[in-house]
C-alpha positions as CSV (number, residue, x, y, z in Angstrom):
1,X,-20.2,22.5,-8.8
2,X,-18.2,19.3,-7.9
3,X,-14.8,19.7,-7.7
4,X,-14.5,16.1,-9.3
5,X,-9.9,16.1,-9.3
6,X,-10.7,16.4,-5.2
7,X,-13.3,13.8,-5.1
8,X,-10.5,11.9,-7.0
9,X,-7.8,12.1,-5.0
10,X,-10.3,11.3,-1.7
11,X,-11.0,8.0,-3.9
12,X,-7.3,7.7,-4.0
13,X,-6.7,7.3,-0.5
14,X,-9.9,5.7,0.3
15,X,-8.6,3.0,-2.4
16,X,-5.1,2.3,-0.5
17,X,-6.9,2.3,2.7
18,X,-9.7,-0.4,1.7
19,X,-7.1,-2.3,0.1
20,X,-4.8,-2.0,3.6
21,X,-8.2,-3.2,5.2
22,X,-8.4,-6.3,2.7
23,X,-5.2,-8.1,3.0
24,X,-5.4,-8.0,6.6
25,X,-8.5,-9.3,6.9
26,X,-7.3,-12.2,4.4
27,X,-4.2,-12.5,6.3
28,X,-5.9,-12.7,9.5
29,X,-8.1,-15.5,8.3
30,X,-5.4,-17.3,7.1
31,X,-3.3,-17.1,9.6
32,X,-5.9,-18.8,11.7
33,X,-6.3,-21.7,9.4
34,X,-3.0,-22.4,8.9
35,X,-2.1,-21.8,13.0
36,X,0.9,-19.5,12.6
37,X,1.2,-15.9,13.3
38,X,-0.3,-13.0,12.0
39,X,3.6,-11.7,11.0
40,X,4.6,-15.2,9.6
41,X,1.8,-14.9,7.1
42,X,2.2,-11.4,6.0
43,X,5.9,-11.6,5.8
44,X,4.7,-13.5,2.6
45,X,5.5,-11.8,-1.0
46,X,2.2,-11.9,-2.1
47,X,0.8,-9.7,0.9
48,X,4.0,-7.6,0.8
49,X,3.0,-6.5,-2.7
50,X,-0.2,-5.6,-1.8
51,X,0.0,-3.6,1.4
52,X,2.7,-1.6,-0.1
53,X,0.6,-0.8,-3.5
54,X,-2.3,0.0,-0.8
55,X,0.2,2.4,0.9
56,X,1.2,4.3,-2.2
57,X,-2.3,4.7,-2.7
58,X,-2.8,6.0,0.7
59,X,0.4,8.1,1.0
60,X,-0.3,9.9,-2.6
61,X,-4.2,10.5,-2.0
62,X,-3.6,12.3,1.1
63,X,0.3,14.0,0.3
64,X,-2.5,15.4,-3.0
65,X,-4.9,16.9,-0.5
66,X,-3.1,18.7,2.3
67,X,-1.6,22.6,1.7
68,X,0.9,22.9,3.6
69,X,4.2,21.8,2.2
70,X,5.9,19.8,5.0
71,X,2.8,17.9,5.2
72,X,3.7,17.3,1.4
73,X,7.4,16.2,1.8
74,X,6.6,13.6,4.1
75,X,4.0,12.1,2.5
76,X,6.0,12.2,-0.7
77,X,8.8,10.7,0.9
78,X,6.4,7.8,2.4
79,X,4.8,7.2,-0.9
80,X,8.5,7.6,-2.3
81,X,9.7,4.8,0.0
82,X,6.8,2.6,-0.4
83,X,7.1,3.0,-4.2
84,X,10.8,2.2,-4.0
85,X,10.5,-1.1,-1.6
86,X,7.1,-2.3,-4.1
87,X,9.5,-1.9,-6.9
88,X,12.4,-4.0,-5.3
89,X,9.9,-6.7,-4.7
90,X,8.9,-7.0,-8.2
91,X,12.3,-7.2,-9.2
92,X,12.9,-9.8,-6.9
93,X,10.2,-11.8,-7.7
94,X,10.6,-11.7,-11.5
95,X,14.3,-12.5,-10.7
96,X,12.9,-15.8,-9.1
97,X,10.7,-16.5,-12.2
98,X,13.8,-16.2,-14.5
99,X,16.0,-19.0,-12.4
């Protein structure tokens, strides 16, 4: 039988990891179109938001599927931290919208 809740949390990381994969790729193209560095155009808020979503994704699919709990702590406190700095830049941002 399928053990579909492991299947999910493969999904999970596989998920962040694609999405990682994405924005650089987008990044990367744009960066060559607009002739500035690769860092200059994903310092950008936009990109920010999504490499840390596709972290989270990446950090809690893999902290679900390892058994041994310092394995667990640190990716909990990755996904933790890249929860915490994806939150601070939606605040920020809807800050900007407000002014």
């Amino acid at each position: 039988m399928i053990d579909w809740l492991y299947v999910s949390w493969n999904a999970l990381w596989i998920l962040g990891l694609s999405l990682e994969l994405a924005v650089l790729s987008v990044a990367y193209y744009q960066s060559g179109e607009r002739r500035q560095k690769l860092g200059e155009t994903l310092g950008g808020r936009g990109y920010q938001l999504c490499l840390d979503l596709g972290m989270v994704l990446f950090c809690l699919g893999l902290g679900a599927l390892t058994r041994i709990d310092w394995q667990r702590l640190v990716w909990g406190l990755l996904c933790v931290g890249f929860g915490v700095n994806l939150v601070i830049l939606l605040l920020k941002k809807q800050g900007n919208e407000r002014t």
